[in-house]
C-alpha positions, 0 to 999 in steps of 0.5 A: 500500500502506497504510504504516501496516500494518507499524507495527500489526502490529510494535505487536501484536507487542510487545504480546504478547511484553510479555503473555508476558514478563509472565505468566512474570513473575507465575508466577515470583513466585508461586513464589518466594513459595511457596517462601520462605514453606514452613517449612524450606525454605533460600532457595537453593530460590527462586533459580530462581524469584527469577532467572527472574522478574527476567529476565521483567521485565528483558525486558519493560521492555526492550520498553517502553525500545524494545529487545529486550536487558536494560537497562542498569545506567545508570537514565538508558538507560530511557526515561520511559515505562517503570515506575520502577526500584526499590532492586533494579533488575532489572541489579543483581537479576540479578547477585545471583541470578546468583552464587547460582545458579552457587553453588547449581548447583556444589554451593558456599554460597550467599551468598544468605541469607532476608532478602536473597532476601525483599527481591529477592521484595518488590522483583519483586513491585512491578516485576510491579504497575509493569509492569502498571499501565502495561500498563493506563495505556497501553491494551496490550490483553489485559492484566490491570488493575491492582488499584487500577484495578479496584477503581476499575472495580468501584466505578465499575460499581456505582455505575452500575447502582446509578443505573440501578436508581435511576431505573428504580424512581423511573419505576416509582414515578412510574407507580404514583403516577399510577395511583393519581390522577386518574380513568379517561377513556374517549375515544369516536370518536362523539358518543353513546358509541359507536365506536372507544374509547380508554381512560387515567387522566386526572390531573384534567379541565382541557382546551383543546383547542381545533380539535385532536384529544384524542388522536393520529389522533383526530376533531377534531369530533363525539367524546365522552369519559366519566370515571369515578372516585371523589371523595376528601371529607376532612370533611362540607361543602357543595361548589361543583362547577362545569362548563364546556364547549364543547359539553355537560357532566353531572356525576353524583356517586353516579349523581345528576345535580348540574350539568347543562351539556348541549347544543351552545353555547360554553365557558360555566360551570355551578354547583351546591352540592353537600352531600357526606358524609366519605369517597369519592364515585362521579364520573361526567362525560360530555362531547360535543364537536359541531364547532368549538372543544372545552374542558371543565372540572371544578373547584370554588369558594368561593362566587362566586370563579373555579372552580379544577380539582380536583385529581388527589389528590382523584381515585381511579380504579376499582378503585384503592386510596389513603389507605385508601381503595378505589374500587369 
């Protein structure tokens, strides 16, 4: 038999004989608060309230000392675990409220004037946020937190979804960014155009892929990919396109062919200088790959330098709109 069960069931016991101790504790404090706070009301009225809610807390703290009975008058007989005792310990509490409770019951005066009995409430009310804050701090579960600890979860919670949120629109913008660069390749499983067809946005040409495939469960050898876009031109200029390719590259700018690096050979580089108008270009590129090795290359030069890839802010996808510039 597993020992340990005893122990777990006395624990959920106390558990919430402290839970009940603690909820008379706060109802009683309510009470007497309203009570001491109506016009005309004499303190006497609170004694009830006020006595009711200090026995509550006595017992609960007597929970926590590890005994059932009322603590004693000796601060020393809690132990370190329990909430600090204040100016009104509940023994010395309970002694006033005592003597004005048989005073009010038989009719006498009761010595308990408002300010004392406000300072007894003020005293049970930081017993009650004592008693709850160690509910908390020591994980009795069922319990209400305390209000800082809440307003530390609260804030805590906040700041939580608010990077959730964060992050989920830095995606979104990433996303909407790239959809709005670079240029719309349609991948086909045959070296004519044809076949199966894939299509994604491409931020710029620049590819090895050498004997591997272009995409996943994909042909090695014999595929063919089309890009299509428009080419951003900030100011008039004569432009070096250059193409490179293992096999064939064509590159159309406004439907006319400018650099022509078709056929089946090695990676090798073509140029054309190209005179190209302010504003957005139609680009179409057609690429083949027949067996072996597969790279392929889009970039431009100054005069004989070594072409760089364009890059993806010079690119606008069909159907896309960027810098006041709309790609048809």
């Amino acid at each position: 038999m597993n020992s340990s069960r005893p122990n777990r069931d006395a624990h959920r016991r106390m558990i919430t004989e402290f839970n009940d101790w603690l909820g008379m504790a706060r109802s009683r404090t309510a009470a007497a608060h309203r009570l001491l706070n109506t016009a005309g009301m004499p303190p006497g009225e609170a004694v009830y309230a006020l006595r009711d809610g200090w026995q509550a807390v006595a017992a609960a703290m007597g929970l926590l000392a590890g005994r059932d009975e009322k603590p004693a008058d000796d601060r020393s007989s809690v132990s370190e675990s329990s909430p600090p005792l204040l100016v009104h310990s509940p023994p010395a509490a309970l002694e006033a409220l005592e003597t004005a409770y048989r005073q009010y019951r038989t009719g006498g005066a009761v010595e308990l004037d408002r300010r004392q009995a406000r300072r007894l409430l003020k005293d049970l009310h930081a017993a009650v946020d004592s008693l709850e804050y160690w509910q908390h701090s020591h994980r009795l579960w069922g319990g209400h937190r305390h209000p800082r600890v809440q307003q530390r979860l609260t804030w805590f919670a906040f700041g939580a979804l608010a990077l959730i949120i964060t992050v989920i629109a830095g995606v979104l913008l990433v996303d909407w960014l790239t959809e709005r660069e670079g240029l719309r390749g349609t991948y086909f499983s045959n070296r004519d155009f044809t076949g199966k067809r894939l299509e994604r946005i491409d931020p710029n040409i620049d590819f090895a892929w050498k004997a591997g495939a272009p995409l996943q469960h994909w042909p090695v050898n014999n595929f063919s990919i089309r890009w299509t876009g428009c080419l951003i031109v900030d100011k008039n200029r004569s432009m070096v396109l250059a193409a490179g390719a293992d096999d064939g590259i064509l590159v159309y700018v406004d439907d006319q062919l400018v650099v022509d690096n078709g056929g089946t050979h090695a990676f090798r580089i073509k140029k054309a200088t190209e005179p190209l108008k302010r504003g957005l270009r139609r680009i179409r590129v057609e690429y083949t790959e027949h067996r072996l090795q597969a790279r392929v290359l889009l970039g431009w030069s100054k005069k004989d330098a070594k072409p760089v890839p364009i890059p993806p802010d010079r690119f606008i996808p069909p159907g896309q709109e960027r810098d006041g510039y709309t790609c048809p």
